[in-house]
C-alpha positions in Angstrom: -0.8 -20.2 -2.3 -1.4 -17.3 -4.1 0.6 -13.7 -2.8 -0.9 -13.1 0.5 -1.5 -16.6 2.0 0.5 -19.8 2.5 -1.0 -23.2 3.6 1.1 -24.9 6.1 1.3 -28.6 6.5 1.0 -29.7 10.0 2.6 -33.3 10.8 -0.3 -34.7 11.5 -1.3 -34.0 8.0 -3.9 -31.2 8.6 -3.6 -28.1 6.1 -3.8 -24.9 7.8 -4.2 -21.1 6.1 -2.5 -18.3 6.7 -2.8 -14.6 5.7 0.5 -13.5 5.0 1.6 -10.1 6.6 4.3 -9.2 5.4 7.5 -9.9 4.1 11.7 -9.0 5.0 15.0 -9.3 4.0 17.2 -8.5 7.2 20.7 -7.5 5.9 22.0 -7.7 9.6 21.0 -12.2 9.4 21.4 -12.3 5.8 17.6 -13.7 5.3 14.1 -13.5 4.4 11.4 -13.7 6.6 7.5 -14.5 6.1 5.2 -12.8 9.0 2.2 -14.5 9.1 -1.1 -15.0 11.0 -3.5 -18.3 10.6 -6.8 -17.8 9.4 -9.0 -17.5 12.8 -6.9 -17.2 15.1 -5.1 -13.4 16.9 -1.2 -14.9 17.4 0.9 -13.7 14.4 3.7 -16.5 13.4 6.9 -15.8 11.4 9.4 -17.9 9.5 12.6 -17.7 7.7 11.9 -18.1 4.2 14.1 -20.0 1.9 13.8 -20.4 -1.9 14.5 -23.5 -3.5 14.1 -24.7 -7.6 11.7 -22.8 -9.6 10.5 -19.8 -7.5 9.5 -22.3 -4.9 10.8 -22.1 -1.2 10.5 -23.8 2.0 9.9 -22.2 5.6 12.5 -23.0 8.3 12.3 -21.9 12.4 13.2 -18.9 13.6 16.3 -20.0 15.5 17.5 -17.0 17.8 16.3 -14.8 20.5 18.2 -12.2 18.6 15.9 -12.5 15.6 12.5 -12.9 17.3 13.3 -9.5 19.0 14.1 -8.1 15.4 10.4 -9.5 14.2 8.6 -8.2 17.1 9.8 -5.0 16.6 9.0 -4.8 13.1 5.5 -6.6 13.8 5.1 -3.4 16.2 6.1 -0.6 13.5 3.9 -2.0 11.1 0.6 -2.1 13.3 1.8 1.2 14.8 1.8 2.4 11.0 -1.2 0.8 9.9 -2.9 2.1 13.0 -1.7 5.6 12.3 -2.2 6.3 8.5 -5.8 4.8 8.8 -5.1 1.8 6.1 -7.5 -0.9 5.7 -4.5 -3.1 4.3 -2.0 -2.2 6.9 0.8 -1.0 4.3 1.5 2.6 7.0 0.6 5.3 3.9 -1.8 4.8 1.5 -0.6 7.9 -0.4 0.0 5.9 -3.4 1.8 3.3 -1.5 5.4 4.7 -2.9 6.9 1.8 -0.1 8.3 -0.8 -2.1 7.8 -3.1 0.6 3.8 -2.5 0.3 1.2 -5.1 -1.1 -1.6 -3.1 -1.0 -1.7 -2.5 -4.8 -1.5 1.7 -4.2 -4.6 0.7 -2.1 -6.9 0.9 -5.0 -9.8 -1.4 -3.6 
């Protein structure tokens, strides 16, 4: 995995790659999220992102209806933003990328 994909493990052992979106920290649930989107297909996915030992971290279910509204809506503002500012890599600005949140690298490519 390097910062903008994640390979999922399915159960039946098949390895699946995913372009990572972006990433949250909800004060309101106390957790980190991972918004994601499997390479080749259109449904985005998300997951609750828990670190473990040594900068490693495990994904766990999104477990309330409560939450999954919260992700929807910020799925919505950032392809709203994206959409908007004209930004190849989605960050919303692209006027030096002064967002913290933004992985773009100040859009530089």
């Amino acid at each position: 995995m390097d910062d903008k994909t994640l390979v999922l493990t399915m159960e039946d052992g098949k390895e699946v790659t995913c372009d990572i979106l972006f990433t949250y920290h909800s004060d309101q649930f106390e957790k980190d999220y991972v918004i994601f989107q499997p390479r080749g297909e259109e449904q985005l996915s998300a997951a609750i992102y828990v670190e473990e030992k040594e900068g490693k971290g495990a994904l766990q279910a999104v477990e309330t209806e409560e939450e999954w509204n919260m992700l929807e809506e910020l799925v919505n503002d950032y392809y709203s933003n994206s959409t908007e500012s004209g930004c190849s890599h989605s960050c919303g600005g692209c006027s030096g990328c002064s967002d913290e949140a933004c992985d773009c690298d100040g859009c530089d490519e």
